[in-house]
LOBATI-940586 format. One record per residue (C-alpha): residue in one letter; x negated, y, z. Coordinates in steps of 0.02 Angstrom, whole numbers, plus 50000, padded with zeros to 5 digits. Layout:
BEGIN
AXYZ ...
# end
This chain:
BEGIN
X468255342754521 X469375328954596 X468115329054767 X467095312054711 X465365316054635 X464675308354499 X462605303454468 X462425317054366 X463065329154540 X461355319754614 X459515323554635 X458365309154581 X457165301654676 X455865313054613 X456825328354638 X457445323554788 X455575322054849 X455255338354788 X456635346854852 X456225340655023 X454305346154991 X454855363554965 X456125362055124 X454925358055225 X453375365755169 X453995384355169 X454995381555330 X453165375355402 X452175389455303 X453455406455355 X453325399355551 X451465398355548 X451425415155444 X452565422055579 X451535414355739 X449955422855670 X450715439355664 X451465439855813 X449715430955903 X448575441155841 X449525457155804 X451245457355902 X452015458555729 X453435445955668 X453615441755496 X455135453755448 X454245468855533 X452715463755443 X453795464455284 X454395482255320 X452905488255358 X452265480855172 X453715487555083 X453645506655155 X451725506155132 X451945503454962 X453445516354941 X453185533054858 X452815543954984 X452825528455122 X454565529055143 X456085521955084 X458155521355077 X458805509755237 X460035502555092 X458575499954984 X457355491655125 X458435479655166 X458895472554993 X456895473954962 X456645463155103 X458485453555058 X458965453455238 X460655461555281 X460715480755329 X461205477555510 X459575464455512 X458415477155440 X459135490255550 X458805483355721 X457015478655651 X456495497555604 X457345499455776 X456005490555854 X454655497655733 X455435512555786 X455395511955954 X453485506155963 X452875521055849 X452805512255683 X454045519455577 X455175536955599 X456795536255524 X457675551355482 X458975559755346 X458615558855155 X457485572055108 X458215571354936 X460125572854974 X460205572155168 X461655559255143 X460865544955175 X459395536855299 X457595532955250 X456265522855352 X454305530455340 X452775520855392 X451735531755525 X450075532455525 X449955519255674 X451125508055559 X450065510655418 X448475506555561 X449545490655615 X449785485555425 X447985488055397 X447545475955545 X448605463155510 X448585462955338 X446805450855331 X447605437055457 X449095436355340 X448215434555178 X446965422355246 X448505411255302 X449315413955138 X447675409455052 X447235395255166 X449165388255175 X449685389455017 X448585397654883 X447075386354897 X447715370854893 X448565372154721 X447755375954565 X447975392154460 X448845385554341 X450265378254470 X450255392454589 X450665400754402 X452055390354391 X452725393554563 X452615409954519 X453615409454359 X454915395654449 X455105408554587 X455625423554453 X456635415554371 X457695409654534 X457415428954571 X458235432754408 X459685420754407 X459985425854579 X460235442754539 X461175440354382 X462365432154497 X462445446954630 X461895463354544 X462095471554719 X460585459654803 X459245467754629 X457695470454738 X456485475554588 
# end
């Protein structure tokens, strides 16, 4: 392209509004999300995250590689968060039982106790935010709009597959 745009390189009004909805409305949703963590349970939203993720690993633990494009934040990101985990008794990182090549991140019990805890306040703020004020059958649609971003994201970048 010759650096001029054309309408057809343009949002319409209506998608333009929508666009902006979602801007705004996840940017507001992930920092009230995050404040309620880290409030009521000293936990930030990517810790949070980690936490989730190893909890639901076999065996509670996981591949650093494979954390962090779980969580699609970079490896040095996910790194100095399990750090901190780390450091306040959450998780225990240590060599790859399997091959001892590589690193893996396991939930301790007090992680799994601080996932436990803080799992209610961030489902109720999911639920109250975001779930309950759209109907079934568009939260079903979010859902299917998201995956299929997911998908043509990852077709894109094979390397970022988080499923």
């Amino acid at each position: 392209m010759n650096g001029e745009t054309t309408d057809t390189d343009w949002l319409d009004q209506n998608q333009q509004r929508s666009w902006r909805a979602y801007l705004v409305g996840t940017t507001l949703l992930m920092d009230r999300l995050d404040r309620e963590l880290r409030e009521q349970h000293n936990l930030a939203m990517p810790e949070y995250e980690i936490l989730v993720r190893l909890s639901e690993a076999p065996d509670r633990r996981m591949r650093m590689a494979l954390l962090a494009d779980s969580v699609s934040h970079s490896r040095s990101r996910v790194t100095h968060t399990v750090a901190r985990l780390e450091k306040a008794g959450l998780v225990r990182r240590a060599a790859c039982e399997s091959d001892g090549r590589g690193v893996e991140a396991s939930i301790t019990d007090k992680g799994m106790a601080a996932l436990e805890s803080a799992a209610p306040t961030h489902v109720a703020g999911v639920r109250q935010f975001l779930v309950d004020l759209a109907g079934d059958e568009d939260f079903a649609a979010v859902g299917r709009v998201f995956n299929a971003v997911t998908d043509k994201l990852i077709d894109t970048n094979p390397a970022a597959d988080i499923r």
